[in-house]
C-alpha positions in Angstrom: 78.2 122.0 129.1 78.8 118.3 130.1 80.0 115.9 127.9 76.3 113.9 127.8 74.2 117.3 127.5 75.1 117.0 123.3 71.6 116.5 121.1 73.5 114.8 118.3 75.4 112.4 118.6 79.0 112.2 120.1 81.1 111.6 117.3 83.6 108.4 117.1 86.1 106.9 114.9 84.7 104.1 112.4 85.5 100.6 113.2 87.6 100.6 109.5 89.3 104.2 111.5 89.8 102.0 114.4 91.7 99.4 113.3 93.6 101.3 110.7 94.6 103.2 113.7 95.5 100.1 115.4 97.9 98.7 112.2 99.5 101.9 112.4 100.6 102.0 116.0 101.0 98.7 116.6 105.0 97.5 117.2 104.2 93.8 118.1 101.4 91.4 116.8 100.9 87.5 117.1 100.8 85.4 113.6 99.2 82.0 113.9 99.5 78.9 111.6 97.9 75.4 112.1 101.4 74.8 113.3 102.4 77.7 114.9 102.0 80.7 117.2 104.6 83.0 117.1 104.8 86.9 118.9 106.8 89.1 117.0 108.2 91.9 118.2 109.7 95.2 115.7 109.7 92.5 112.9 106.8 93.8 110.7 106.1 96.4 108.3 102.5 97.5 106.8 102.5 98.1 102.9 98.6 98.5 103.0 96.1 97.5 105.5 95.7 94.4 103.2 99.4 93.1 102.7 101.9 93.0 105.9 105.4 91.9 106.1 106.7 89.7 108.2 110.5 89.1 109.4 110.0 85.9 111.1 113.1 84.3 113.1 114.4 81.1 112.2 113.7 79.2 115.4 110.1 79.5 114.5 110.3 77.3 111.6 107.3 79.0 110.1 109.2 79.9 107.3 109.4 75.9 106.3 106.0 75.5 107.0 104.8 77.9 104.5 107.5 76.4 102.3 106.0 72.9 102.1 102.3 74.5 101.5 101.5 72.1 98.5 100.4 75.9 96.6 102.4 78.1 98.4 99.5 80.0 100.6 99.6 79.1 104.0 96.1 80.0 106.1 97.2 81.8 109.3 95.6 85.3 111.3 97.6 87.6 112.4 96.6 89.4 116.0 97.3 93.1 117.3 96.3 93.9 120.8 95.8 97.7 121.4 97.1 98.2 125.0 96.2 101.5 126.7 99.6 103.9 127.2 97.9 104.5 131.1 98.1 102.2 133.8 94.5 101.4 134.4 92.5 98.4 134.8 91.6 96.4 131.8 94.2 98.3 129.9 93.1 96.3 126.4 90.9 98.8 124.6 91.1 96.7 122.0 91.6 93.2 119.8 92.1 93.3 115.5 92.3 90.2 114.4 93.0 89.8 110.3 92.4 86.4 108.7 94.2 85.7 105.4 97.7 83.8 103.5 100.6 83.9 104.4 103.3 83.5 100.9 107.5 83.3 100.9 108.0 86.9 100.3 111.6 85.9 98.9 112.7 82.1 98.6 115.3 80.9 100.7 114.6 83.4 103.1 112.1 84.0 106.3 110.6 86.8 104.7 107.2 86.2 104.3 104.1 88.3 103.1 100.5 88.4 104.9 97.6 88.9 102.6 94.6 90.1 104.4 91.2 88.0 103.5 89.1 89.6 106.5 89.4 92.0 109.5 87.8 91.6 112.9 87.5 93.9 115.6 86.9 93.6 119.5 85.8 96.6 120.7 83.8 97.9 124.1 82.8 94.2 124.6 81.5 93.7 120.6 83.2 91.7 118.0 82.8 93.6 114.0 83.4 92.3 111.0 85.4 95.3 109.6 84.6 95.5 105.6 87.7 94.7 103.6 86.9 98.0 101.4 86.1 100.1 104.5 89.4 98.7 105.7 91.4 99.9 102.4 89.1 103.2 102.3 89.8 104.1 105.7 92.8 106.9 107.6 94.6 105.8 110.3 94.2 108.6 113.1 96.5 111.2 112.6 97.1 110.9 116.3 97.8 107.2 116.3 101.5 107.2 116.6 101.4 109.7 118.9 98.8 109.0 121.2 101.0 107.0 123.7 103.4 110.3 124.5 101.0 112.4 124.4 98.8 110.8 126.7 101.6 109.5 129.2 103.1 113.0 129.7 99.8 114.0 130.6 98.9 111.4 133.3 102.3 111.7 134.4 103.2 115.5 134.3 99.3 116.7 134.3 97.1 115.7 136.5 96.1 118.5 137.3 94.6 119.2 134.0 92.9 115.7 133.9 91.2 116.5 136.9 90.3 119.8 135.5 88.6 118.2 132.3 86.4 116.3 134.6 84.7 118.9 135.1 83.5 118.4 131.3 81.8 115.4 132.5 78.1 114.8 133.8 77.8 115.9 137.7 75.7 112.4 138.3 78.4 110.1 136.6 81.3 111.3 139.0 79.5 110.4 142.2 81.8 107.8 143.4 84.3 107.9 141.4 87.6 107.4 142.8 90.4 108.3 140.0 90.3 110.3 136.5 92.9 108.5 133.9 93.1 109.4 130.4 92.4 106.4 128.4 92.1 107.2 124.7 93.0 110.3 122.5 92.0 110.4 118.8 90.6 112.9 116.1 87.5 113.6 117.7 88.2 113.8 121.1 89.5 112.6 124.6 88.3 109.8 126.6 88.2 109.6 130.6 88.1 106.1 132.8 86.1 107.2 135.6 86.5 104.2 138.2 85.2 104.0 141.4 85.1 101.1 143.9 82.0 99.2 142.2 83.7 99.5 138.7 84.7 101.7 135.9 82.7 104.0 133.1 84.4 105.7 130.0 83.6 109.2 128.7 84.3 110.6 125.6 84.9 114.7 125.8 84.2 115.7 121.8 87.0 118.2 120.4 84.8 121.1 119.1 85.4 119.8 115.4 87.5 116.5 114.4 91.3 117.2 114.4 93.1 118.0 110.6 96.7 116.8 112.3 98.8 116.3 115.4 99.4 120.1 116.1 96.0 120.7 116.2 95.3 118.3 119.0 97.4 120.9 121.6 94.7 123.8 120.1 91.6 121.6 120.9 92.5 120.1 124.4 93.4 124.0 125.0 90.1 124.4 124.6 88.3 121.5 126.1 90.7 122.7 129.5 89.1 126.2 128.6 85.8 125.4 128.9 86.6 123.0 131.6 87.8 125.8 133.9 84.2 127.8 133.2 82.7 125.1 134.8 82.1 124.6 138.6 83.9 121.7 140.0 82.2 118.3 140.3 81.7 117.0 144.0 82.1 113.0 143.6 80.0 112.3 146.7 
């Protein structure tokens, strides 16, 4: 069975999942005042998807700036860019951008604390409003901090098996197609770049049912590659 011969629905995460998933994973971000733009790199920690802290450097001066806010709440977004783990073209997959207050998390310090007003998320060439409550009810991925190993190790020490899950894919939408990468791994499934010389197409393979936790990712690409191997092979002519 291809990956497009489904009657339902393929299933996906939520943009609230999506850039949970992103705040989770994310190690650098860009914080943005009227007088500032700053990239910070290890210096932030996530209490909730609403309140972030941030370690900013000296040098930056955003510390003062926030200081001298006449009511101590200093407007500024905050920026994570979700970068794909495998060398491919357009490597973004995709943009959150939170819009809130920044506060002196201790006086006399750089500490501060973010306060999260309103999410956005750029995503397959759309911009979403992501619901503040959808945001706070909302799971990260249980793959998310694992997705970039996992998927690494298997471009770099499986290609074999990438190859092999194309298979999964529709016979028509590998005519041309030049190079298999896997781009995105999540609860629901596995996502292949197909790109050819005209330009590039993504395809989500759906695990059989939505992943419970990491360990049972191994068990369900077992079994996409088992049902890829049933399948004849895919001539890209």
């Amino acid at each position: 069975m291809s990956a497009t011969d489904h009657a339902a629905p393929i299933a996906e995460p939520s943009p609230a999942e999506l850039v949970r998933s992103v705040l989770a994973a994310a190690r650098s971000l860009t914080l943005t005042t009227a007088g500032h733009r700053v990239e910070l790199v290890g210096l932030h920690s996530l209490e909730t998807p609403d309140r972030l802290f941030l370690n900013v450097p000296p040098e930056c001066h955003v510390g003062g700036e926030v200081a001298s806010t006449p009511y101590g709440d200093l407007p500024a977004t905050v920026e994570f860019t979700d970068v794909a783990p495998v060398a491919v073209p357009d490597r973004v997959r995709a943009r959150v951008l939170l819009g809130g207050w920044l506060s002196l998390d201790r006086p006399g310090t750089n500490a501060l604390c973010f306060e999260t007003a309103g999410a956005e998320l750029g995503y397959d060439g759309h911009t979403i409003d992501v619901d503040l409550d959808e945001l706070l009810g909302a799971e990260p991925d249980p793959l998310a901090e694992t997705e970039a190993e996992i998927l690494t190790h298997l471009a770099d020490a499986h290609g074999d098996a990438v190859e092999l899950l194309s298979h999964l894919v529709e016979p028509r939408l590998l005519i041309g197609v030049t190079r298999v990468d896997p781009l995105r791994l999540d609860r629901y499934g596995i996502v292949l770049r197909l790109q050819r010389a005209g330009g590039r197409r993504d395809v989500r393979l759906p695990f059989p049912t939505p992943l419970r936790n990491p360990a049972h990712g191994v068990l369900q690409l077992r079994t996409l590659l088992a049902g890829a191997r049933a399948c004849p092979r895919r001539s890209r002519r």
